[in-house]
C-alpha positions, -999 to 999 in steps of 0.1 A, spaced: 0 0 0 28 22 10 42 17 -25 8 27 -42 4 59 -20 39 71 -30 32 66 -63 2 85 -61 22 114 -43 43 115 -77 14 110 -103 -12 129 -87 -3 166 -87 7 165 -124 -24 151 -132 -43 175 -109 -21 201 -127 -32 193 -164 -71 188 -148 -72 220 -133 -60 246 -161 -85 241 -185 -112 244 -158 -134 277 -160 -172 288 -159 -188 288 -191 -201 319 -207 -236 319 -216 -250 342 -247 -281 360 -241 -292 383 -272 -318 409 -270 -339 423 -299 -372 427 -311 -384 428 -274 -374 394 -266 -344 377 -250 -330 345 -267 -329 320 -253 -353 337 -224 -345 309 -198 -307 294 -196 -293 271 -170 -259 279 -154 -236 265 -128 -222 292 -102 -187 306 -119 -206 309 -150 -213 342 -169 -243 353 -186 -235 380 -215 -266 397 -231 -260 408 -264 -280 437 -280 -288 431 -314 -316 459 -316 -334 485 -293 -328 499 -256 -328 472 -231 -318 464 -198 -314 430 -181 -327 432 -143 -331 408 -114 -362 401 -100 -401 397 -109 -411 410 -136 -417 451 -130 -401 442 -95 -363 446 -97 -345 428 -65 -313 447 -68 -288 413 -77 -283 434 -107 -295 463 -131 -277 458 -164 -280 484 -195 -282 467 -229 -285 494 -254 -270 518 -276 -241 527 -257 -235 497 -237 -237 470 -264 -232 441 -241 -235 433 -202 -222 406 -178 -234 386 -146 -209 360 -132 -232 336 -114 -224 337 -77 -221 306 -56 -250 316 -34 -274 314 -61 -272 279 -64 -301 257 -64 -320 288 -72 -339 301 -103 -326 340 -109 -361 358 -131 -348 389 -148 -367 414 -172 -361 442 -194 -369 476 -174 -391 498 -200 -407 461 -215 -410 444 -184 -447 431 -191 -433 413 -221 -397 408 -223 -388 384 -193 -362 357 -187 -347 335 -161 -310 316 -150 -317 280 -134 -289 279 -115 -273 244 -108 -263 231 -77 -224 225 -78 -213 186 -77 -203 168 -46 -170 177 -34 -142 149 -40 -133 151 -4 -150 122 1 -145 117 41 -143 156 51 -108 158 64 -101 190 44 -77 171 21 -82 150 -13 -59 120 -6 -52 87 -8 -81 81 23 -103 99 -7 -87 77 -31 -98 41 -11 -136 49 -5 -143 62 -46 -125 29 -54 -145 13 -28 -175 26 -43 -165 20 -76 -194 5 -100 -215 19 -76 -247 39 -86 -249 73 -75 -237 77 -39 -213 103 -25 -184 91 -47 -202 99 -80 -188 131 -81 -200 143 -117 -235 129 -110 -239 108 -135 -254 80 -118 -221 58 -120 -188 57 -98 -164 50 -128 -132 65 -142 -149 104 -148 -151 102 -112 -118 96 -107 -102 122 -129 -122 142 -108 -109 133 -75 -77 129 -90 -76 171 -102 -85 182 -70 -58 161 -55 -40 179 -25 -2 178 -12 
């Protein structure tokens, strides 16, 4: 065992290394035109941001009900500001963010189904990803679902794995 943890020392953080850089919240496009926003209703992971685009008109993108902004954000899409962001914060997640345009909020409405984020790979809570880690997804591996099914996919299998292994600490 001693023999597979070392090896796992060397292997690991290299791995974790080539995981990690190409991991980064997706950008979601958003145009607004013809008193509509397209696609109205996305869904988006926290990190992720949502760019509206203005094709035509004087718009806004605001949080809330519609008519009833809730101050998350107030966003000009118009003329002079030809495009606007909102990077999905953590605490939104597991929530369903409605937005509007301001001056066509009757009509023009949208909303962000925000995801919840996927288990952590710390798989026994110690505040490390390890070779402890390591033993229970392999313990669980084949299983369905379960703690160690860490991209929710409904299998513990080899994504799972990469997974644990790019969030491997020293």
């Amino acid at each position: 065992m001693e023999r597979l943890n070392a090896g796992i020392m060397v292997l690991a953080p290299a791995l974790a290394a080539a995981l990690a850089g190409g991991v980064h919240g997706d950008e979601i496009t958003v145009t607004v035109s013809n008193f509509a926003f397209t696609p109205a209703n996305v869904t988006a992971a926290p990190g992720d941001t949502i760019r509206w685009v203005r094709v035509a008109g004087n718009h806004t993108a605001t949080s809330g009900a519609p008519c009833v902004p809730n101050g998350t954000f107030d966003l000009p899409v118009n003329s002079v500001f030809t495009s606007a962001t909102w990077v999905v914060p953590a605490s939104a997640a597991g929530t369903t963010v409605r937005y509007y345009c301001a001056p066509h909020c009757t009509t023009m409405q949208g909303s962000i189904v925000v995801t919840q984020p996927p288990p952590s790979p710390d798989l026994n809570g110690d505040g490390a990803v390890n070779g402890d880690d390591l033993g229970l997804l392999l313990a669980a591996w084949g299983a369905t679902g379960g703690p160690a099914d860490l991209n929710l996919d409904g299998a513990v299998n080899g994504d799972d794995l990469g997974i644990l292994l790019g969030a491997w600490t020293v």
